[in-house]
C-alpha positions, 0 to 999 in steps of 0.5 A, a space after each residue: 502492474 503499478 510503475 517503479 515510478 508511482 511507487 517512488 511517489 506514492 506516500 501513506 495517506 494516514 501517515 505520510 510515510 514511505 510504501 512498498 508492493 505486497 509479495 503478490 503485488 496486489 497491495 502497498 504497504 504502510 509498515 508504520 500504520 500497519 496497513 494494506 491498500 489494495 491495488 486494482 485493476 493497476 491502480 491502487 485504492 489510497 483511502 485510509 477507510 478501505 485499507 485493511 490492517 497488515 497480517 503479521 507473519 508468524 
């Protein structure tokens, strides 16, 4: 599980905008860019390249 720490820090790397945790934990969100970078193994994957775009809730 990713720190409150490192989240606290944690910027978009398209955007440089602020990031908050997945409902599973498993991803940062970019609510500006509409993007998803993926956590794994605890650490999350902040390439612009393998984010992958937000699922819009219906």
């Amino acid at each position: 599980m990713i720190k409150k720490e490192l989240l606290d820090i944690l910027a978009c790397p398209k955007c440089k905008g602020p990031l908050k945790l997945t409902e599973k934990k498993d991803g940062l969100i970019c609510e500006t860019c509409k993007l998803v970078y993926e956590i794994r193994d605890d650490i999350p994957i902040m390439l612009i390249d393998e984010a992958r775009p937000l699922e819009e809730q219906p």
